[in-house]
C-alpha positions as CSV (number, residue, x, y, z in Angstrom):
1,X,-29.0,12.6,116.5
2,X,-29.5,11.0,119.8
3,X,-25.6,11.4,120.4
4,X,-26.0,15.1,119.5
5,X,-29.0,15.3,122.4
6,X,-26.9,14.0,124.8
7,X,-23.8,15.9,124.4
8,X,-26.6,19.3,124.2
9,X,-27.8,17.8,127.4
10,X,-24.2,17.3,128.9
11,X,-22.8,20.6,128.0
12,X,-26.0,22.5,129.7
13,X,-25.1,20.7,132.8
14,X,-21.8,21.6,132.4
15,X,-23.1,25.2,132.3
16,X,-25.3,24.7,134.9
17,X,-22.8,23.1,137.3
18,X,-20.4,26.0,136.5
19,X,-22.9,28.8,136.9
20,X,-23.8,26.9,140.4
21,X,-20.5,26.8,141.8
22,X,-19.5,30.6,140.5
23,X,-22.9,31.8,142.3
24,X,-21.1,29.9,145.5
25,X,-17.7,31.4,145.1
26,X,-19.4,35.0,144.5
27,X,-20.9,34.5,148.6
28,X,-24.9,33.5,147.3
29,X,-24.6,36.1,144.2
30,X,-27.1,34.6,141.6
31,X,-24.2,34.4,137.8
32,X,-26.0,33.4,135.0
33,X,-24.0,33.3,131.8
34,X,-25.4,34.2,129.1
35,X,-24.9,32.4,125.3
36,X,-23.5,35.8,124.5
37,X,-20.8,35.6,127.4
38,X,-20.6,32.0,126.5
39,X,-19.3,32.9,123.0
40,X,-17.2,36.0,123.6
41,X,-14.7,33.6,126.2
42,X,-14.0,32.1,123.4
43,X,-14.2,33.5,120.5
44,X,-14.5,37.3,121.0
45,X,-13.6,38.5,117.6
46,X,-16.2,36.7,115.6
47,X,-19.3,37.4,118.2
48,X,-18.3,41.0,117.5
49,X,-18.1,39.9,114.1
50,X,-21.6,38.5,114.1
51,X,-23.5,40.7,115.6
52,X,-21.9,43.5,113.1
53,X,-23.1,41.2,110.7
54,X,-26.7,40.9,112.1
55,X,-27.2,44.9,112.4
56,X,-26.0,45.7,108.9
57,X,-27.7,42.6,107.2
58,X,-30.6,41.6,108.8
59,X,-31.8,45.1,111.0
60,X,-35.5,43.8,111.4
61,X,-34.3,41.0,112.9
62,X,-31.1,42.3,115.2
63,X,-33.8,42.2,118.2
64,X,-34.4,39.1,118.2
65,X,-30.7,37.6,117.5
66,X,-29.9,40.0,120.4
67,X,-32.7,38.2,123.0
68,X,-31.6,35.1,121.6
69,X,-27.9,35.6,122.8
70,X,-29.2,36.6,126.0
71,X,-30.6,33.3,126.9
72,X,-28.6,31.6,129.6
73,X,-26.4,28.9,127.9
74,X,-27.9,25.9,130.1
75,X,-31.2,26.5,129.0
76,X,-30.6,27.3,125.5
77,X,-28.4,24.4,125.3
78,X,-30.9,21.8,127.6
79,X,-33.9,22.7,125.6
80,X,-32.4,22.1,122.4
81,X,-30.6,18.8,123.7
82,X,-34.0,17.8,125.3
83,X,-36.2,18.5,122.0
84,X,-33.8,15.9,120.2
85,X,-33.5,13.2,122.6
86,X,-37.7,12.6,123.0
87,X,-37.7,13.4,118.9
88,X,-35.4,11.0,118.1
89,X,-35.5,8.9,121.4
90,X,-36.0,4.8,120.7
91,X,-38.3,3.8,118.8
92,X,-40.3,0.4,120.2
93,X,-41.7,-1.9,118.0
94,X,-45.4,-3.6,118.8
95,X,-45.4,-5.3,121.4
């Protein structure tokens, strides 16, 4: 689990870093990408998929899928890698 932390904590650097220099090549213009924009670069057809899913399945809870997705993927991503790593972080034995 402590690899999976780091790679969470990685990949929201990654997004950070590439939400950074897009904000620079945009002349100052703050571009945060969202987990939803995240997923439909690469996989369009199953987002729409998904969320068709969501609205016909589970309609009490579309809302919240829906604010979910439009987290930015750094912090969704940093959070959950950062949750892991102090959970299952070393463990010390007495000393």
């Amino acid at each position: 689990m402590r690899l999976v932390s780091l790679i969470l904590i990685v990949a929201a650097l990654l997004l950070l870093g590439a939400d950074a220099i897009s904000s620079l090549e945009r002349g100052g213009e703050l571009v945060v990408r969202s987990l939803d924009t995240i997923w439909g670069l690469f996989l369009p057809a199953s987002l729409d998929g998904f969320k068709s899913w969501v609205q016909n399945r589970l309609p009490g809870m579309a809302q919240g899928v829906y604010s979910f997705l439009a987290l930015p993927g750094w912090a969704a991503t940093g959070v959950l890698g950062v949750i892991l790593a102090f959970i299952f972080g070393r463990k010390y034995g007495p000393e």
